[in-house]
Backbone as XML, in Angstrom:
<?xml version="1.0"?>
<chain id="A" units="angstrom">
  <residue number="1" name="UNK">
    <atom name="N" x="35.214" y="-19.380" z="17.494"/>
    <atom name="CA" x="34.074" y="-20.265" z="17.537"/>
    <atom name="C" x="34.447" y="-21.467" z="18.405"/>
  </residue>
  <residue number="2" name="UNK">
    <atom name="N" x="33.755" y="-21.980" z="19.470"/>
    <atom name="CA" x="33.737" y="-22.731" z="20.551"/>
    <atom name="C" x="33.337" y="-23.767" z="19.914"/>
  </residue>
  <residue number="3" name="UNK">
    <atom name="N" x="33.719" y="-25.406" z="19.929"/>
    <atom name="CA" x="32.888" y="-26.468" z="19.600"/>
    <atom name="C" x="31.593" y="-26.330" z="19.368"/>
  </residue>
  <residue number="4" name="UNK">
    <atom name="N" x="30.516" y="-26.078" z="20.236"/>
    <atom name="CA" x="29.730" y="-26.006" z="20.976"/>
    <atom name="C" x="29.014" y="-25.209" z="19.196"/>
  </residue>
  <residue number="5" name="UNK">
    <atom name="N" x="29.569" y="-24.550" z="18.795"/>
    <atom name="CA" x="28.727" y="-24.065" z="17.793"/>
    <atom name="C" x="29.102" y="-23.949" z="16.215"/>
  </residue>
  <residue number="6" name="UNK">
    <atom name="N" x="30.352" y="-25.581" z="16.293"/>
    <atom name="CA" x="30.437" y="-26.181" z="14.870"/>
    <atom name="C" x="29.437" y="-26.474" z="14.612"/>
  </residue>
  <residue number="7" name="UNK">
    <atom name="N" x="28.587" y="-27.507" z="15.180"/>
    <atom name="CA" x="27.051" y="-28.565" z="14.718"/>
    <atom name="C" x="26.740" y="-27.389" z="13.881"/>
  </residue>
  <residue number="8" name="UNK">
    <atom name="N" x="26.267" y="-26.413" z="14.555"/>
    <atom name="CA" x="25.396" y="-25.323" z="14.614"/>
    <atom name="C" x="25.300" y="-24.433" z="13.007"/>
  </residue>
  <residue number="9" name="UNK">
    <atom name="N" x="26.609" y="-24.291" z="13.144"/>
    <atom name="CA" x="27.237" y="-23.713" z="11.568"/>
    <atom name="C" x="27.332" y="-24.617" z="10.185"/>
  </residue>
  <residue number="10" name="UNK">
    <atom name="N" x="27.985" y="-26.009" z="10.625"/>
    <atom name="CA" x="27.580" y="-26.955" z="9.645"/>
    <atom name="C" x="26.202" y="-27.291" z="8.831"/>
  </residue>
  <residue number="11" name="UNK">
    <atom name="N" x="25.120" y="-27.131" z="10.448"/>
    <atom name="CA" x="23.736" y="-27.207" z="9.909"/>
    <atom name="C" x="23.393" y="-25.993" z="8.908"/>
  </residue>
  <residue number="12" name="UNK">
    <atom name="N" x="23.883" y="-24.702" z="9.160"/>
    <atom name="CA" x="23.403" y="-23.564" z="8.323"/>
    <atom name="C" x="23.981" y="-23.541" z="7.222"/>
  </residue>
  <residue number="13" name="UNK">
    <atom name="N" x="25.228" y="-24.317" z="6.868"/>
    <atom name="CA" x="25.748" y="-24.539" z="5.304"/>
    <atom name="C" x="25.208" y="-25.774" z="4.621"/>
  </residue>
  <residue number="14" name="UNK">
    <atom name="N" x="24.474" y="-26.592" z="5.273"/>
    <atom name="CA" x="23.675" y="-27.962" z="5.014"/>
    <atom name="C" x="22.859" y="-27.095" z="4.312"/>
  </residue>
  <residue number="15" name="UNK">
    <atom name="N" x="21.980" y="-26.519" z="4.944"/>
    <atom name="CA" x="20.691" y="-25.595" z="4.820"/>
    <atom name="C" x="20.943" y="-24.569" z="3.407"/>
  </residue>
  <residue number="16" name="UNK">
    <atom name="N" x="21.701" y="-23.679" z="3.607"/>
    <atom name="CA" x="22.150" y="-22.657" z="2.853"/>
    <atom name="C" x="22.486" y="-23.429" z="1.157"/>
  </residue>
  <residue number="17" name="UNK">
    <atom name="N" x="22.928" y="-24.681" z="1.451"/>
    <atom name="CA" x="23.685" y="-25.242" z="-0.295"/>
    <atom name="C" x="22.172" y="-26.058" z="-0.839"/>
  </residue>
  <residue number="18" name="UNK">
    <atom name="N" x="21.559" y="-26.505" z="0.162"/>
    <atom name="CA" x="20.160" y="-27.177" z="-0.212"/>
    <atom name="C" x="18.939" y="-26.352" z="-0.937"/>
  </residue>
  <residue number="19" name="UNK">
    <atom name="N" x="19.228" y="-24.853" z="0.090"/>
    <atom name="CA" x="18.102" y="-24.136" z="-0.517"/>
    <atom name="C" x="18.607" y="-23.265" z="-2.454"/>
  </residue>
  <residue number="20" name="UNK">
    <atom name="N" x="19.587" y="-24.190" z="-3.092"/>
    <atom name="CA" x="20.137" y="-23.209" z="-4.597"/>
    <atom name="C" x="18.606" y="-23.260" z="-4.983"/>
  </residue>
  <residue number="21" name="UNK">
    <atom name="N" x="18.308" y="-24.195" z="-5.396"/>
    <atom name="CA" x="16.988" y="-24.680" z="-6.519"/>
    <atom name="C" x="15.297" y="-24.106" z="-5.835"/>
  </residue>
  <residue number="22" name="UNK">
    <atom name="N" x="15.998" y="-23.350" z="-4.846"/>
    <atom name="CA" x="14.280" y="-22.695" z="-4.424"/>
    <atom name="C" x="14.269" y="-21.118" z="-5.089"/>
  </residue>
  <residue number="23" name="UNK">
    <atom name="N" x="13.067" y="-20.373" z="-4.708"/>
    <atom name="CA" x="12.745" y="-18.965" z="-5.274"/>
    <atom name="C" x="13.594" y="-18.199" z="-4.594"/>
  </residue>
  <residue number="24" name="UNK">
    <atom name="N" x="13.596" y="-16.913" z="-4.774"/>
    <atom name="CA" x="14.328" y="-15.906" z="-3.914"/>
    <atom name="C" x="13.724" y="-16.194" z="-2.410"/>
  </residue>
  <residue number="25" name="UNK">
    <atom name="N" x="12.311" y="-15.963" z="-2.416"/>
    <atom name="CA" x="11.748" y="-15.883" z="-1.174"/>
    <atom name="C" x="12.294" y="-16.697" z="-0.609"/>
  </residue>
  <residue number="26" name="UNK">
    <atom name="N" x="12.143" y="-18.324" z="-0.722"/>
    <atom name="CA" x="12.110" y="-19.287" z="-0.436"/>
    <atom name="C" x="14.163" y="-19.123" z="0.267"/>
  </residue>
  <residue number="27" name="UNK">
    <atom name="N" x="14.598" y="-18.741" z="-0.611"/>
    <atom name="CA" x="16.106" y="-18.648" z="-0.223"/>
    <atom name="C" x="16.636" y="-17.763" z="0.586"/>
  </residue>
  <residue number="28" name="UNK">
    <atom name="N" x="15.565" y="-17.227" z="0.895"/>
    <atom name="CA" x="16.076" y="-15.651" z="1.771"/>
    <atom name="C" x="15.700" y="-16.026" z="3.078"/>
  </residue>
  <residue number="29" name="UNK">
    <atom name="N" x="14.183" y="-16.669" z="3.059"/>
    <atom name="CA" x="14.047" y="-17.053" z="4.286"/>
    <atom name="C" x="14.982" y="-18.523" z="5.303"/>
  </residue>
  <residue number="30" name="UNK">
    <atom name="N" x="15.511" y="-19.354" z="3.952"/>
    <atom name="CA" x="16.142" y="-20.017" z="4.862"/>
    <atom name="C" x="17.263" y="-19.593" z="5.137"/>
  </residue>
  <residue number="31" name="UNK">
    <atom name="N" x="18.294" y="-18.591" z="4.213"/>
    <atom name="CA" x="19.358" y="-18.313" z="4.518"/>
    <atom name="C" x="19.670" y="-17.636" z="6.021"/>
  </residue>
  <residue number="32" name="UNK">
    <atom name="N" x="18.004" y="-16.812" z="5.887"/>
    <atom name="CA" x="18.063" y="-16.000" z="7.072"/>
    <atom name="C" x="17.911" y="-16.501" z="8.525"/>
  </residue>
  <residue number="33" name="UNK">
    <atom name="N" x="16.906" y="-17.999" z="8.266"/>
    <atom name="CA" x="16.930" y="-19.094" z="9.349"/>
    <atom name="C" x="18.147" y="-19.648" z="9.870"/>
  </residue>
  <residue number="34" name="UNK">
    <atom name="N" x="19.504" y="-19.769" z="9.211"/>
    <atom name="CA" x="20.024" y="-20.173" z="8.789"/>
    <atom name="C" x="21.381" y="-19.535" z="9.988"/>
  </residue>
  <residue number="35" name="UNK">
    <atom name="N" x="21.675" y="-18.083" z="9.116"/>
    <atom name="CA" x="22.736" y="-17.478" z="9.473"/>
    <atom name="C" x="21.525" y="-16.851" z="11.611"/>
  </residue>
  <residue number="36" name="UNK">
    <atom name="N" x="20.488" y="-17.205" z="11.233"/>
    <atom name="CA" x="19.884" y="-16.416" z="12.545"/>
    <atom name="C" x="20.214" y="-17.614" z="14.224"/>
  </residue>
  <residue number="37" name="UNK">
    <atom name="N" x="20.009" y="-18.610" z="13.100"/>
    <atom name="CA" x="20.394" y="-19.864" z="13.636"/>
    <atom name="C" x="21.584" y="-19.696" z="14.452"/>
  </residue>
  <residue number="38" name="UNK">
    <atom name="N" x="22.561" y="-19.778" z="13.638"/>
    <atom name="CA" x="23.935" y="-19.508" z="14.163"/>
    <atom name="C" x="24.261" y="-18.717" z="15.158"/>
  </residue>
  <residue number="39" name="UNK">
    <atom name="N" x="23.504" y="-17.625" z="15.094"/>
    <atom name="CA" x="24.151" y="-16.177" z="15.784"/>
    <atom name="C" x="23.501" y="-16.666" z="17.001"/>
  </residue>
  <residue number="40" name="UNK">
    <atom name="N" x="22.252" y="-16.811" z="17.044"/>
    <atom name="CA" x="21.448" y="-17.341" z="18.391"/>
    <atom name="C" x="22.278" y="-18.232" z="19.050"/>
  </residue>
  <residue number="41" name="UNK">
    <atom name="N" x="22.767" y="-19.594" z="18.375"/>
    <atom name="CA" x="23.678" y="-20.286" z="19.270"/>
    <atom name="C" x="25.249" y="-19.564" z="19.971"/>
  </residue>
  <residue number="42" name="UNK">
    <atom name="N" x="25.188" y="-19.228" z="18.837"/>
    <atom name="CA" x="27.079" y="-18.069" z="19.066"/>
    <atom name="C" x="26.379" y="-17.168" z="20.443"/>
  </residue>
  <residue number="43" name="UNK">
    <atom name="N" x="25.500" y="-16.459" z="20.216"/>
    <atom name="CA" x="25.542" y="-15.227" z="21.109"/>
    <atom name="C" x="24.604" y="-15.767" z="22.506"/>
  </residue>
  <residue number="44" name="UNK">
    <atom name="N" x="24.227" y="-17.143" z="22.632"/>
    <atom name="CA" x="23.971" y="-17.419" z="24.406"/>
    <atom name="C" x="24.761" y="-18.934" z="24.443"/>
  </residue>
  <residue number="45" name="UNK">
    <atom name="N" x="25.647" y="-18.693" z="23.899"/>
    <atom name="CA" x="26.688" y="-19.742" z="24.427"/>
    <atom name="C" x="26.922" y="-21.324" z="23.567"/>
  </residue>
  <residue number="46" name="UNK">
    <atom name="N" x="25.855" y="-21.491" z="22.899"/>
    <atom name="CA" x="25.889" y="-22.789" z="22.606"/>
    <atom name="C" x="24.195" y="-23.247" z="22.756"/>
  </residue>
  <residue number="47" name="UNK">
    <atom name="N" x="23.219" y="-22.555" z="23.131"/>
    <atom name="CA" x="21.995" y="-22.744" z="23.777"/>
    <atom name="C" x="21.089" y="-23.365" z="22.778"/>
  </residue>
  <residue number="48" name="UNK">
    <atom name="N" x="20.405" y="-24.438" z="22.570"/>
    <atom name="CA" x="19.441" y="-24.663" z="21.502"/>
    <atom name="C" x="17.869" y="-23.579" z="21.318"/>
  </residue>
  <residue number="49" name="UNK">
    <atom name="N" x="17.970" y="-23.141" z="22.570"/>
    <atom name="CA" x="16.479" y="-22.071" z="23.279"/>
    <atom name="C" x="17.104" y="-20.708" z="22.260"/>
  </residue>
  <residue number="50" name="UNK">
    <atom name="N" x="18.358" y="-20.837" z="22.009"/>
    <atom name="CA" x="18.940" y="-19.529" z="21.453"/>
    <atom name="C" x="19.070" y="-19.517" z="20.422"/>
  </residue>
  <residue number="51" name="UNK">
    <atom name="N" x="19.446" y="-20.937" z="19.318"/>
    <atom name="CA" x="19.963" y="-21.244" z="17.904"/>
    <atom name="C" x="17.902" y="-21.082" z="17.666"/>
  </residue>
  <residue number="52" name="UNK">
    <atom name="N" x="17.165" y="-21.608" z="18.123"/>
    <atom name="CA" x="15.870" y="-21.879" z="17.464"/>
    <atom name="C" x="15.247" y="-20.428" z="17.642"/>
  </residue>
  <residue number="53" name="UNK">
    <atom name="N" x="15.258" y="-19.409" z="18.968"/>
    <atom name="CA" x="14.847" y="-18.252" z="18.821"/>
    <atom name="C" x="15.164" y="-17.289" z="17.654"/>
  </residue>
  <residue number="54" name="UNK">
    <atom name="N" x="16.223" y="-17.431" z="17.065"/>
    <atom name="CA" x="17.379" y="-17.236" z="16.130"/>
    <atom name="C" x="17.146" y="-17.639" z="14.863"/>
  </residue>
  <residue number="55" name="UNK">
    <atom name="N" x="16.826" y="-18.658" z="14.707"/>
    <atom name="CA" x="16.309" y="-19.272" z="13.515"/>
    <atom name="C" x="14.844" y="-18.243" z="12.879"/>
  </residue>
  <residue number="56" name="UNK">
    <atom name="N" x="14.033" y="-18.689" z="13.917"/>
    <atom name="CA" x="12.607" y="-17.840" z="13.736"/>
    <atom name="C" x="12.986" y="-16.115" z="13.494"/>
  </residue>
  <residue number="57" name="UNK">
    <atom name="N" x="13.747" y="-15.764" z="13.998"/>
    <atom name="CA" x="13.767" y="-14.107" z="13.628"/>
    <atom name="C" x="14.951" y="-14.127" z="12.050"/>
  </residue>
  <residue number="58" name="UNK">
    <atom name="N" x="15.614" y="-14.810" z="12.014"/>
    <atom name="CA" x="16.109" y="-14.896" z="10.738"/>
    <atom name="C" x="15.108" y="-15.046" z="10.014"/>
  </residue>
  <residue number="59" name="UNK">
    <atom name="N" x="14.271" y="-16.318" z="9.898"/>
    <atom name="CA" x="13.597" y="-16.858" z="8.893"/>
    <atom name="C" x="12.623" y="-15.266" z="8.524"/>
  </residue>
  <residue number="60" name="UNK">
    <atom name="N" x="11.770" y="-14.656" z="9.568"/>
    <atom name="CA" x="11.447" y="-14.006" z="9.383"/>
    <atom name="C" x="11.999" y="-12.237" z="8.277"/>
  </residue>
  <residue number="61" name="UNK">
    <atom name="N" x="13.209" y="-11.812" z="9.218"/>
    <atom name="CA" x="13.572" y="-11.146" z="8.699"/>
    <atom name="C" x="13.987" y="-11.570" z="7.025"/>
  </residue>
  <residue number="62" name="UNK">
    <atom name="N" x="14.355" y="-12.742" z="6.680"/>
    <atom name="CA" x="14.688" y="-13.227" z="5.339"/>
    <atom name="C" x="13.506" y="-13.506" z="4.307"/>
  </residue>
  <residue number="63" name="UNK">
    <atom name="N" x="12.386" y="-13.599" z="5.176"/>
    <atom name="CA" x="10.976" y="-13.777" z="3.982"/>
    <atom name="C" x="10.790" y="-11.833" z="3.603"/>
  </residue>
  <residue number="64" name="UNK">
    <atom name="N" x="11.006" y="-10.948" z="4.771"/>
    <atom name="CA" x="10.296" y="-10.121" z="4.321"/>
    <atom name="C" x="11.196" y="-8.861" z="3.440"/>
  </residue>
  <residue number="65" name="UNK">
    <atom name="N" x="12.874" y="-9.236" z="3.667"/>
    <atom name="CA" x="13.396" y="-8.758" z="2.587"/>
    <atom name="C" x="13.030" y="-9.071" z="1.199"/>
  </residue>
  <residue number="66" name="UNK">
    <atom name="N" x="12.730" y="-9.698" z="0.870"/>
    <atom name="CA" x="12.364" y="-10.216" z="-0.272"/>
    <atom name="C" x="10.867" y="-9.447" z="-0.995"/>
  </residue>
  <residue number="67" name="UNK">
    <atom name="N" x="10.117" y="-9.281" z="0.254"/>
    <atom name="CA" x="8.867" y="-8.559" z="-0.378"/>
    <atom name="C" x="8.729" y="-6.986" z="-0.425"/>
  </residue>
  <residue number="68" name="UNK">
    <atom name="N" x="10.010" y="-6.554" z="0.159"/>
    <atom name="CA" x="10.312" y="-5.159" z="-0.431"/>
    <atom name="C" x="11.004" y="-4.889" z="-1.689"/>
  </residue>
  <residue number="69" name="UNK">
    <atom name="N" x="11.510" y="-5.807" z="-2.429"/>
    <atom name="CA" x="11.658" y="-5.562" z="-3.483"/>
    <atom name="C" x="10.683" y="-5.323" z="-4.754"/>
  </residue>
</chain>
């Protein structure tokens, strides 16, 4: 992990310890914002166009695990 995508990871454990006291849903989707976050920044370098594209397909994929159960 490059500097460039400590902020990045810090923010998703900010995120991740904040969301205990929400629903599943509610926790799935940020976790998934979260860890999607990360990977987006990790995998185009450090890019904010990449951590936020990233975010949105996490968040997504993390609301709709939840409604297959």
């Amino acid at each position: 992990m490059n500097r460039s995508t400590i902020p990045y990871a810090f923010a998703a454990l900010i995120i991740a310890i904040s969301s205990t006291g929400c629903s599943s849903m509610s926790r799935n989707t940020v976790t998934g914002a979260g860890i999607g976050g990360v990977a987006g920044a990790v995998i185009t370098g450090g890019s904010p166009t990449g951590a936020a594209v990233g975010a949105v397909v996490g968040g997504v994929i993390g609301n709709e695990i939840d409604k297959k159960k």
